[in-house]
Structures are given as C-alpha cells and as structure tokens.
C-alpha positions in Angstrom: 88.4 146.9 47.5 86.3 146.7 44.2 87.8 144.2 41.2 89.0 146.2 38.3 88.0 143.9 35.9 84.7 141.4 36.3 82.8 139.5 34.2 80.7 135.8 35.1 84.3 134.2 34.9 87.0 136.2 35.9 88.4 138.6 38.2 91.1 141.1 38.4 92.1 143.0 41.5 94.9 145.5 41.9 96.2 146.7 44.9 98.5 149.0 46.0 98.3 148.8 50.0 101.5 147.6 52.0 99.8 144.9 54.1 99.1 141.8 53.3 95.0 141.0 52.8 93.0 137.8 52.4 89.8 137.4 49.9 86.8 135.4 50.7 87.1 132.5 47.9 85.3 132.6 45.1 84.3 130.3 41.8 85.5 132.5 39.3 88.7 132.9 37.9 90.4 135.6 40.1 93.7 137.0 39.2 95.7 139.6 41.4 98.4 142.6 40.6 100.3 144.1 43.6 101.5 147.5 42.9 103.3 147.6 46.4 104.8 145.5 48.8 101.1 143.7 50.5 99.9 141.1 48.3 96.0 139.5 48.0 95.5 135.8 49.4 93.4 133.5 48.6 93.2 129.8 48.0 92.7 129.9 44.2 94.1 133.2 43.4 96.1 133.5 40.4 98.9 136.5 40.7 100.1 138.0 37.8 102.9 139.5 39.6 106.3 138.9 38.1 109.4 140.3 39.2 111.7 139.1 37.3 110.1 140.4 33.8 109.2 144.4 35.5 112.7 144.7 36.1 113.5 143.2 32.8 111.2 146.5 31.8 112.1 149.2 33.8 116.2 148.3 32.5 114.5 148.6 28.7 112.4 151.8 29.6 115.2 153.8 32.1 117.1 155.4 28.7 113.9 156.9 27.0 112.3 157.8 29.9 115.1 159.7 31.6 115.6 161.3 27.9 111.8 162.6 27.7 111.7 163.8 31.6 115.3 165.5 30.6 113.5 166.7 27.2 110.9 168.7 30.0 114.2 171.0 30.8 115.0 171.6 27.6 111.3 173.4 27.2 112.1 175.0 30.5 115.6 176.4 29.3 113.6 177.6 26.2 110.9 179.7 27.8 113.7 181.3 30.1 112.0 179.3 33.0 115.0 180.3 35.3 116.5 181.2 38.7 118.6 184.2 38.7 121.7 182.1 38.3 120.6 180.3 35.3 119.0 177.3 36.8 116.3 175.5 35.4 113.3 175.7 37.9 112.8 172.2 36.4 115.7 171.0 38.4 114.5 172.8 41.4 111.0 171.1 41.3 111.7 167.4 39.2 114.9 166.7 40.6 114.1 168.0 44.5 111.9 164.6 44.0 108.7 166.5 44.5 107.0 164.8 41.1 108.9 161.4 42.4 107.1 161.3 45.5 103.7 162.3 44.7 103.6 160.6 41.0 105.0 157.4 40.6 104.9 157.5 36.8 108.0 155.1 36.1 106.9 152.9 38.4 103.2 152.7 37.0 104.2 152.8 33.1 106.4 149.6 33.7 103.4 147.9 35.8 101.3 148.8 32.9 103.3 147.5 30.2 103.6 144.3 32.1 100.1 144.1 32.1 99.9 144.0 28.9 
C-alpha cells in the first residue's frame, strides 16, 4: 500500500480492500478513505470516512446520473444499435449489470465528490 498523497506533514491513504489492516505509526499527519468495507488502523489516524454525508450524495446524484446512463440508450436507439425485436443492446449489456460489476462508477463519483 503506497499513500496517495505525501508531503513532510501529511498523509493520505485509500483503500479499497475488505479486511481490516493496521499501519505502523507515524509523526505525520495521516488521514485514511475506505472505499470498501476494511478500514486502516492506527493510533493517530485521522479517517475521513463519513457515511452519513456519501449517502446524503449519492440521494442528490441518483436523478442525473440515472438520466445520463439512460441518455447512453437514447444514442443507442439512434444508431439503430438493436436486437431483432427492437431492443436496445444497451439494455442487454448496462442493465444485465455487466458495467455495474466491473465499473463502479456511481459508487466512485460520490467517493470523489466527498473528497472534495
């Protein structure tokens, strides 16, 4: 694991793993973002994690998101990107969950925007 973000006086780590780990202490400031469900440990470690406030998010995000990934099958519809019965191949490939389960792009926009 390699801190995102380092200068003489602070830290940032993200991780994403499902186990919980535990980092050596250190003088600096160090602060920690879990992406997933393990979180870092360590006596002075600051996390910037807050549940609450990325659900807040995700609630204020869900309408335009789901409006631009919707927009997507539109283009499809457009460019006569169809099955034989008139279904968009966008549904066959979005909505099957095979972008959901290899891209978690919701998931990282809100983590993002609570980062900032």
């Amino acid at each position: 694991m390699v801190p995102i973000l380092a200068s003489a006086m602070k830290i940032l780590y993200l991780y994403n793993g499902e186990d919980d780990k535990t980092l050596a202490a250190s003088s600096d400031t160090t602060y920690s973002y879990s992406l997933n469900a393990g979180r870092l440990l360590s006596k002075d470690l600051l996390s910037l994690n807050d549940a609450d406030e990325l659900n807040r998010l995700a609630l204020q995000l869900r309408d335009d998101y789901s409006s631009f990934i919707f927009s997507l099958n539109e283009r499809f519809l457009r460019r006569s990107l169809t099955t034989e019965n008139s279904l968009s191949l966008f549904f066959l490939s979005d909505l099957s969950n095979k972008r959901t389960e290899h891209f978690m792009t919701f998931d990282v926009v809100c983590h993002i925007l609570l980062l900032l």
